[in-house]
Every structure is written in structure tokens, then in C-alpha cells.
N, C-alpha and C positions, 0 to 999 in steps of 0.2 A: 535549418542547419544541415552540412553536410558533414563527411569524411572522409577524407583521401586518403589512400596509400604513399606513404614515401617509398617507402621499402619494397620490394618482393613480400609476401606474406608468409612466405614458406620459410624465412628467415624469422620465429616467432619471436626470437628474443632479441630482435633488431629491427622489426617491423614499428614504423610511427606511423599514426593516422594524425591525418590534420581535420581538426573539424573549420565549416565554413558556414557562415549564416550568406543562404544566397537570397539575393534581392531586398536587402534591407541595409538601409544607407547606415551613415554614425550616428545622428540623432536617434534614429529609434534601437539602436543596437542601447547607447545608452540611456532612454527610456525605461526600455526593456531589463538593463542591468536594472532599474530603479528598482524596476516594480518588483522582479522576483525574488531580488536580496530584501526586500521589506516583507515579501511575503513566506520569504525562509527564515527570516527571523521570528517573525509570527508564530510558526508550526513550534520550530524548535522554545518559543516559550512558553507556549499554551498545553505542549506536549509535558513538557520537565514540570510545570506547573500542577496539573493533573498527578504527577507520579508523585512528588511533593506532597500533593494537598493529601491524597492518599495514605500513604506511607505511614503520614504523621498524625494523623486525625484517628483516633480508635474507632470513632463512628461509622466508619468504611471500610472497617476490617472485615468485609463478607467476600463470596464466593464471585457474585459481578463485579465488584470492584476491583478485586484481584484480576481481574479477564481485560476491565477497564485499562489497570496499568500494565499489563501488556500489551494491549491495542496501541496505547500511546507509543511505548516503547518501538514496537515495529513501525508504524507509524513514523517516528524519529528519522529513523535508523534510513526507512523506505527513502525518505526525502533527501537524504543525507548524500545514498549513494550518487546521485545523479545532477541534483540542481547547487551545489557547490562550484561543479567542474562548468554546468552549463553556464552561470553568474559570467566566470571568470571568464568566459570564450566569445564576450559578449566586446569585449574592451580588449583582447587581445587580438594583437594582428596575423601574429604564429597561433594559429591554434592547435595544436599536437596533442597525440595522447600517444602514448607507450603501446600494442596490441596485448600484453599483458594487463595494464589499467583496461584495456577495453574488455577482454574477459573478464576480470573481475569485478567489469562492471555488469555482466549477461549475469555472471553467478550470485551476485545479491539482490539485485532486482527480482531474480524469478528465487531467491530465498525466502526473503522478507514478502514478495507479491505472495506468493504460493501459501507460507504458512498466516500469511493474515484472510487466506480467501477460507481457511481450516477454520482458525480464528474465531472468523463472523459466525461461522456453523458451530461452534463450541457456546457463543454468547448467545445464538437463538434458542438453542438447547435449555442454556441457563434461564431465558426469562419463560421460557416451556413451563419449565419446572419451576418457578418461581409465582405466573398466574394460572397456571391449570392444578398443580399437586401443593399451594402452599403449608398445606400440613407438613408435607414430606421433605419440605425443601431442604431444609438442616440434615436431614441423612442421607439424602443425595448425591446435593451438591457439597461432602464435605472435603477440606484441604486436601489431601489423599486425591479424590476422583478430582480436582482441579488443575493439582500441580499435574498430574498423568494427560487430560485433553489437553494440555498447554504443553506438553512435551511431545504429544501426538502432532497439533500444528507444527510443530517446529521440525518435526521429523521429515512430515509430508513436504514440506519446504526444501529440506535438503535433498531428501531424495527426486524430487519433483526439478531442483538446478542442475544437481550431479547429471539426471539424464538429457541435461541440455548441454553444458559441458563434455561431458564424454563423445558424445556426435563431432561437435562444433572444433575440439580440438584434435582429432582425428582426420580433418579435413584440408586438403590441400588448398591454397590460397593464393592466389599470381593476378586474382584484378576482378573487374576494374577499380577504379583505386579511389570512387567517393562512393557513401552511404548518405543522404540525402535524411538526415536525424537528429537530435538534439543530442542523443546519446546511443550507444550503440544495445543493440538488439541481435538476438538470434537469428530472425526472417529476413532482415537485412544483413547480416554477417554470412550469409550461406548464400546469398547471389554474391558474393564474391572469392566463391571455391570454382576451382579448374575442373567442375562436372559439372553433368546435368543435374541441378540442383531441384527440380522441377519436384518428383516424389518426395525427394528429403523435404523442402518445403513446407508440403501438405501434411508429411508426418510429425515434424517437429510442432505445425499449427495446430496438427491433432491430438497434441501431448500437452501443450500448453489448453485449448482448447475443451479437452474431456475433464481437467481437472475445474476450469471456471463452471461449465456446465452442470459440473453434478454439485458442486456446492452451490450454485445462484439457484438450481431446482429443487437441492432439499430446503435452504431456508426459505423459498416462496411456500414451498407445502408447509416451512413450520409455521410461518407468519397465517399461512392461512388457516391452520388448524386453531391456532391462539385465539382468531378473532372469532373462528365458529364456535368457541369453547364459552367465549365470553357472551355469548350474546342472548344465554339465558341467565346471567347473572346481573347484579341492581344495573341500574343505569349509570352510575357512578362507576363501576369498577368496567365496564362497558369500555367508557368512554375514557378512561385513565389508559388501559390497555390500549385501545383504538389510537390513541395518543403516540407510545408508547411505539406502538409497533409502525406508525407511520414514518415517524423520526428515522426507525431501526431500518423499515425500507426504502428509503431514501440514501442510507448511508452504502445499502446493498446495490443500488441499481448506481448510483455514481461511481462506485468501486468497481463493479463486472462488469455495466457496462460497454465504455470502450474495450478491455479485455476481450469480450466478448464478439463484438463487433472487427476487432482486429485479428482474433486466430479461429474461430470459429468459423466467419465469412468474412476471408480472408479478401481484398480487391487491391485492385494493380492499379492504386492513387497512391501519387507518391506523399499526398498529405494527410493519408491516413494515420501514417503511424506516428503522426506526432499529437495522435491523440495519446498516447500514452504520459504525457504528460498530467495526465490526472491521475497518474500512480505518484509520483513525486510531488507532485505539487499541491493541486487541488482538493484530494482525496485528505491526505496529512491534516491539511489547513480546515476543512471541512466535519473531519469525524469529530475531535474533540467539542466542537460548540456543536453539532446534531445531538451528540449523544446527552450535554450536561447542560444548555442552556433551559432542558424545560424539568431539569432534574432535582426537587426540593432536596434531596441528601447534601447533594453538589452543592447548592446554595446557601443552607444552611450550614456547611465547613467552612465555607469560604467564608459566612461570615462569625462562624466563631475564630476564624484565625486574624478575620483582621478585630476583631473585638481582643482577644491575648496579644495582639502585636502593640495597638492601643495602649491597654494597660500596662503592658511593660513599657513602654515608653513614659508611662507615664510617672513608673516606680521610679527613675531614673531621671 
């Protein structure tokens, strides 16, 4: 995909970008629509399904599962900003987008990316404290200190977009006039300001960049510490944990990462950054069944609710 300028940029409130899938004829343009509107509808019901089952099941009313329905929640939301508009640009021949829509598409991606990369570090926390202290867990982790780490990611998130934002829109903008993406980006947004974009580059890669880093390196130290913890305890809880935290890092390295690989070592491939596409897409689609398909809580709600859906059906 790309995106062109219609406009001068420096006109922001009159600037259109046109996105362009280059090299890809109509059949697979509408392929392409198939899969991903199938696979957006996926997210967003596995996701609201999850918050659902939650919510309403008392049996889930702890401290992970609270963290659970937030992850979904962002998660949603993540997918929401970007592969809607991508769907639609698949089948349209004008592909436009406002440069306002394009910033506010910079500002929720690195909202929603940022406070879920917090997020992941608040739930490794939680299962910390969950197989090394569970004496303690209950005074811990209680509502108080959960609702506070969930207002912490979310924080970090903002402040984390706001300092991508304030750069990005400070910047003069007169061309060239495609971005060669699915959807628009920072890295790509700033090779088309009227400077030397070169140091800004490096340091906005370094902002996004230090923030993947230090959360993908504390939870590899937490997961690591989990499993040394565990490994003088029965074989059973060994191996439940071992479980447990494998699922968890799996969800860690598909989520950072491309992030990682994209702003950390940064490279002049223009089909790098459509890795990013595993923030909206993949990632969403992906967390909900790592996290609950090997999860007996999970399974056990699910099926007491379709056991009460049953029976009421059957009062009736």
C-alpha cells in the first residue's frame, strides 16, 4: 500500500492522502478484502466475547481477569484503528484519507500499542505474584493496586503518542507525496517533511524503540525468574507454570517483535514496515485464544454459560 499527497502538507486542514496498493491486481486486492474483513470480524468477537464472558460469570471476578479484559479491550480498539480503513481501500479506486484521519491514526496506534506493551508488564507482574507469593496474592493484587497498573499503562500510552504527536505536527510538510504503507506511521510521516529528517528519524525510532525494549526485557527477566522459581516445586505445578508462561511468551515475542525489529533496527526496506501489520491484525486475533484456549477457568465459564443459556431455553 501506499500514500500520496494531493495537497501541499503544510495546508494540514486541507491536505488528502491517497492510499495505493501497488503491484497487486483486483482479484487479489479482493481476496485480500476477504480475508481481512473475516479476520476483523474474528478479533472483534473473540474480543467482546471474552469481556462478556467475564463481566458476567462471578467466577472471574479476580485480579487476572480484570487485566484479561483490558487486554481484549485494547486489543479491540488496536485493530479497530487501522484495518477498518485498510478493508475498505482494498475495493476502492480513490483511496483518500484526510492528514487529520492520518494523524489520528499515528496517535492511537502508538496509544493503544504503548499502553498494551505496559499492559503485558502489569500481567506478568500479576502471574509473578500469582505462582511465586500465592499466599500473598489476595493482598497484592488487590482492586485498588489493579485498577492503579491499568491507569499506569494507559498513561504511558498517552504520554508515550502525545511525544510522537507533538514532533510530527510541528513539522513542515511539502512532499514527496506517497508513503509506501497500509496505514500511516511516524517513520514514514517524517520522510515527508521539508528537512533533514535524518536525526529526527533516529530519535523518534528511539522513543518508540526504548519504550518496546524495556518492557520486552523486564518481562523476559519476569518469565525468567517464574520458571527458576518453579523449578524446585512438585512437577505438576512445574509444569502447569512452564505451560503457562510459554503461551505468555509467545504472546510477548509476536507483539514486540516486529516493534522491535522495526524501531529499534531501523532498515531502508520499503517492506519492512508493513510488518506492522501484526499490531492490528495478527496480535488482536492471536492473544485471546493464546491466552484462554489452554485456560480451565475460561473453559469452565464458557461452559457454564452455555449450560444457563440451555436451560433457559429450555424454561421457555
Amino acid at each position: 500500500m501506499g500514500v500520496i499527497l494531493e495537497d501541499t502538507l503544510n495546508k494540514m486542514d486541507k491536505g488528502n492522502l491517497s492510499v495505493v496498493l501497488l503491484g497487486l491486481c483486483w482479484d487479489m486486492q479482493v481476496l485480500l478484502l476477504l480475508i481481512f474483513f473475516m479476520l476483523y470480524l474474528i478479533i472483534v468477537s473473540e474480543n467482546i466475547a471474552i469481556m462478556v464472558l467475564v463481566i458476567i460469570d462471578t467466577h472471574l471476578h479476580s485480579p487476572t481477569y480484570f487485566l484479561l479484559v483490558n487486554l481484549s479491550f485494547v486489543d479491540m480498539w488496536l485493530s479497530s484503528v487501522t484495518t477498518p480503513k485498510m478493508i475498505t481501500d482494498f475495493v476502492r479506486e480513490n483511496k483518500t484519507t484526510s492528514f487529520g484521519g492520518c494523524m489520528c491514526q499515528v496517535l492511537f496506534v502508538h496509544l493503544f500499542g504503548g499502553g498494551e506493551m505496559v499492559l503485558l508488564v502489569v500481567m506478568a507482574y500479576d502471574h509473578y505474584v500469582a505462582i511465586c507469593k500465592p499466599l500473598q496474592y489476595s493482598t497484592i493484587m488487590n482492586l485498588q493496586k489493579c485498577i492503579w497498573l491499568v491507569a499506569t499503562s494507559w498513561t504511558t500510552g498517552f504520554v508515550h503518542a502525545m511525544s510522537q504527536m507533538v514532533v510530527i505536527m510541528r513539522l513542515p510538510f511539502c512532499g514527496p507525496r506517497e508513503i509506501d504503507s497500509f496505514f500511516c506511521d511516524v517513520s514514514l510521516l517524517i520522510k515527508l517533511a521539508c528537512i533533514d529528517s535524518c536525526n529526527l528519524g533516529v530519535l523518534m525510532n528511539a522513543d518508540s524503540g526504548l519504550l518496546a525494549m524495556t518492557c520486552f526485557i523486564v518481562l523476559l527477566i519476569s518469565y525468567t525468574y517464574i520458571l527458576l522459581a518453579v523449578r524446585q516445586s512438585s512437577k505438576t505445578g512445574a509444569s502447569r507454570a512452564l505451560s503457562t508462561c510459554t503461551a505468555h511468551i509467545t504472546v510477548v515475542v509476536l507483539f514486540f517483535g516486529p516493534c522491535i525489529f522495526i524501531y529499534v533496527w531501523p532498515l531502508s526496506i520499503t517492506w519492512v514496515d508493513k510488518f506492522l501489520v501484526f499490531y492490528s491484525v495478527f496480535t488482536p486475533l492471536l492473544n485471546p485464544a493464546i491466552y484462554n484456549l489452554t485456560n480451565k477457568e475460561i473453559k469452565n465459564a464458557v461452559k457454564r454459560f452455555r449450560s444457563y443459556y440451555m436451560h433457559s431455553n429450555g424454561d421457555m
